[in-house]
KOLLUM-493503 format. One record per residue: x, y, z of N, C-alpha, C in turn; residue number from 1; residue in three letters. Coordinates in steps of 0.1 Angstrom, whole numbers, always signed. Example, Ala and Ser with C-alpha at 12.3 -4.5 7.8 and 13.67 -1.06 7.14 Angstrom:
BEGIN
   n_east   n_north    n_up   ca_east   ca_north   ca_up   c_east   c_north    c_up   seq   type
     +132       -57     +78      +123        -45     +78     +132       -33     +78     1    ALA
     +128       -22     +71      +137        -11     +71     +129        +0     +79     2    SER
//
This chain:
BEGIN
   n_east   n_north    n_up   ca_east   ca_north   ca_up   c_east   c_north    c_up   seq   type
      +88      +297    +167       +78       +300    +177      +68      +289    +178     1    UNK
      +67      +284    +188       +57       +274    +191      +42      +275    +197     2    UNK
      +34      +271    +199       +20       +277    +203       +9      +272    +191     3    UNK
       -5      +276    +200       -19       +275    +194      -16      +288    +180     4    UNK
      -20      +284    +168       -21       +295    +157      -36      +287    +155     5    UNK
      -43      +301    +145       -55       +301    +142      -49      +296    +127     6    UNK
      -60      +286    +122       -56       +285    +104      -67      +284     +96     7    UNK
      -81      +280    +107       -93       +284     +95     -103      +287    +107     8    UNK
     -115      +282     +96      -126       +288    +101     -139      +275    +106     9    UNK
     -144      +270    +112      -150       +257    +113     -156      +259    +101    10    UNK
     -162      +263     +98      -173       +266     +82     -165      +263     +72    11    UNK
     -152      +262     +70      -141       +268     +59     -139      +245     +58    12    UNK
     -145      +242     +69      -140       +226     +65     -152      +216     +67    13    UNK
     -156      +213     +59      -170       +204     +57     -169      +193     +59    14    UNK
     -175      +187     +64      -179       +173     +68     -171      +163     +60    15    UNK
     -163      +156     +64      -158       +146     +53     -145      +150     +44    16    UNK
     -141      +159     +49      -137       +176     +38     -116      +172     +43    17    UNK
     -108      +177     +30       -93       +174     +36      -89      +194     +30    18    UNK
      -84      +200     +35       -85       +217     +33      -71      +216     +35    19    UNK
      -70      +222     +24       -50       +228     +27      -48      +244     +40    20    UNK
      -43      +243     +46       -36       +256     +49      -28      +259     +51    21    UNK
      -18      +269     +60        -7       +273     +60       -8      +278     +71    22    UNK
       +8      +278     +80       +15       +280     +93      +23      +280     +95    23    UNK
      +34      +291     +99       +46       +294    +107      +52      +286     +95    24    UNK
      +47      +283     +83       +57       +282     +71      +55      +265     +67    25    UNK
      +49      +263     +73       +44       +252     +72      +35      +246     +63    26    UNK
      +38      +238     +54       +22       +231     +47      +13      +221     +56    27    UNK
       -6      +224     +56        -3       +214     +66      -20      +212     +60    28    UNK
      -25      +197     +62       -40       +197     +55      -51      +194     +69    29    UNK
      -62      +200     +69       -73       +203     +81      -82      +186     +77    30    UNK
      -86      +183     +88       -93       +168     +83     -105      +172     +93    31    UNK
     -121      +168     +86      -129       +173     +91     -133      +160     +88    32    UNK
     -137      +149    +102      -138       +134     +96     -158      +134    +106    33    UNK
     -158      +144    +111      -177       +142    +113     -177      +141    +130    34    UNK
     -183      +143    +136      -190       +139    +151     -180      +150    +156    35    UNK
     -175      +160    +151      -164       +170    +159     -152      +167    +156    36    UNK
     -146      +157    +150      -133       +152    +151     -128      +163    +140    37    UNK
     -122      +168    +145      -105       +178    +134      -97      +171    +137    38    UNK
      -84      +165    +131       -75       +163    +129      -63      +174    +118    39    UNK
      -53      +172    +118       -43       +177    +113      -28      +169    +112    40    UNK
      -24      +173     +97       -10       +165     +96       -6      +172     +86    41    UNK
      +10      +174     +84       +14       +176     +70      +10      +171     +58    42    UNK
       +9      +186     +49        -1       +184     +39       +8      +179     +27    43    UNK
      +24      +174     +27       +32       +168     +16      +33      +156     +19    44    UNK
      +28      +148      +7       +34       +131     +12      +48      +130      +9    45    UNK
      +52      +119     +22       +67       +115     +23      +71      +110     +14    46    UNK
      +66      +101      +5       +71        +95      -5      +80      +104     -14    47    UNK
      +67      +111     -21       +68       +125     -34      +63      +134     -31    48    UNK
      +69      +143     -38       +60       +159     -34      +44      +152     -44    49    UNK
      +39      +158     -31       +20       +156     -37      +15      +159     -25    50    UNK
       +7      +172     -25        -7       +177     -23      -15      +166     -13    51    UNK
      -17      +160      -2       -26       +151      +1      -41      +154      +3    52    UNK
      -44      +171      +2       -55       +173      +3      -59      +174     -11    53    UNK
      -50      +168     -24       -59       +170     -36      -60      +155     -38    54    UNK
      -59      +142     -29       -63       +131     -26      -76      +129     -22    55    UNK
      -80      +116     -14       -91       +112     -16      -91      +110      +2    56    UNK
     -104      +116      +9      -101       +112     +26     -115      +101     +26    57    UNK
     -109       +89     +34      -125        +80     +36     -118       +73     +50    58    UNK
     -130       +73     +59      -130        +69     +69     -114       +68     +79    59    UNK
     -106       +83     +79       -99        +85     +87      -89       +80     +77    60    UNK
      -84       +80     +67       -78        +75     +58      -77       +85     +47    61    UNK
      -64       +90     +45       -63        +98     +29      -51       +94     +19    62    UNK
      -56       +93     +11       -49        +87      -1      -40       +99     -11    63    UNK
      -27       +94     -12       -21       +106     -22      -23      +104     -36    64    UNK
      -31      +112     -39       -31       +114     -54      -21      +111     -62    65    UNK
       -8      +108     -60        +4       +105     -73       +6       +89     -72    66    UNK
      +10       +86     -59       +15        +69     -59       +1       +63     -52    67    UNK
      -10       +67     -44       -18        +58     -38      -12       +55     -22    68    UNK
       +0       +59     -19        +1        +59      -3      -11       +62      +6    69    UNK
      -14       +53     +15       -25        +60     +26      -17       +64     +38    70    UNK
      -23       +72     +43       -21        +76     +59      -33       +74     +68    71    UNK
      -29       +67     +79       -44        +74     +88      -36       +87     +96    72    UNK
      -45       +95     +92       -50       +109     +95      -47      +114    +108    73    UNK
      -52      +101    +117       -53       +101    +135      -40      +105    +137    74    UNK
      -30       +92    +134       -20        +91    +136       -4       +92    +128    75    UNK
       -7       +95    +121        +2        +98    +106       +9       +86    +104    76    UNK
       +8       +77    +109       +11        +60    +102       +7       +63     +84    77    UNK
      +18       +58     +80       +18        +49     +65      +16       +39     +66    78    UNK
       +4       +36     +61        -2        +25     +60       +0       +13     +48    79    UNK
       +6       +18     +36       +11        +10     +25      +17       +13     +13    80    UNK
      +28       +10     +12       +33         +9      -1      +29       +17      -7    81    UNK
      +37       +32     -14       +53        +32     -14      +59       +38      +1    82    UNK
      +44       +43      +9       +51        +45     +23      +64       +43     +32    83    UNK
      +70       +47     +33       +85        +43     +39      +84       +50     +51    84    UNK
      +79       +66     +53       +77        +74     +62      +65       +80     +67    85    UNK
      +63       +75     +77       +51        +84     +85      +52       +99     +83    86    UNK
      +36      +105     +83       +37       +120     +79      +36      +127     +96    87    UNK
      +39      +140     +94       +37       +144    +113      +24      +147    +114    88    UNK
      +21      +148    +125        +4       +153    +130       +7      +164    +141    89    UNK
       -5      +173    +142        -3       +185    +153      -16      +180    +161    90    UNK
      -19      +186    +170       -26       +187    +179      -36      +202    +169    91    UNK
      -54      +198    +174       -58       +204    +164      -71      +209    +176    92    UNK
      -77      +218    +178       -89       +224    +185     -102      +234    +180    93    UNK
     -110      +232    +185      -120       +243    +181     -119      +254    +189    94    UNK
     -117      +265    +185      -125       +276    +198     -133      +288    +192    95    UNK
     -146      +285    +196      -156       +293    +194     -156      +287    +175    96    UNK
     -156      +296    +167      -157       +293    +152     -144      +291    +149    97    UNK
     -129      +294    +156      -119       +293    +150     -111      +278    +155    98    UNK
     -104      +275    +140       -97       +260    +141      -83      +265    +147    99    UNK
      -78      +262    +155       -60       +262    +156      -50      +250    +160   100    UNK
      -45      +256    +152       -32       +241    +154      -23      +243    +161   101    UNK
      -20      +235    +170        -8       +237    +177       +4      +231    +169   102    UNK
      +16      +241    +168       +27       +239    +160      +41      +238    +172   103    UNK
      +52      +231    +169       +59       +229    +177      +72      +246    +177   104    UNK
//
């Protein structure tokens, strides 16, 4: 099923903040990068199984905790070594207090 799903709360993602959640079975991490900007991408790096929200996010950029792979966040580009694969991104909105992702 494809569509807008609700997955947090704006409060639930803080300023600067990378938040795991979950969707239509999906892992997927919330990116709260400041001035309004949400973003969203799968929350497993392509390299290796690893968590990217138990990484490090700086300036639209998150780093996987096991090998050091970046992604920018915007656009799910791998940015460097051991990167081989881009991660996917969803379309991501506010309405009222709730965050939703659009899932294909």
């Amino acid at each position: 099923m494809s569509g807008w799903t609700k997955v947090a709360k704006l409060a639930d993602v803080a300023e600067g903040a990378a938040v795991p959640v979950e969707a239509g079975g999906r892992q997927l991490a919330l990116y709260n990068l400041g001035g309004g900007e949400m973003r969203c991408t799968a929350n497993v790096c392509t390299h290796a199984f690893a968590l990217l929200t138990d990484g490090w996010l700086e300036e639209g950029v998150i780093e996987c905790p096991l090998h050091g792979g970046r992604f920018d966040v915007r656009t799910g580009k791998g940015l460097c070594a051991p990167i081989e694969e881009d991660i996917a991104t969803f379309p991501v909105r506010a309405e009222g207090e709730d965050i939703l992702v659009e899932l294909p």
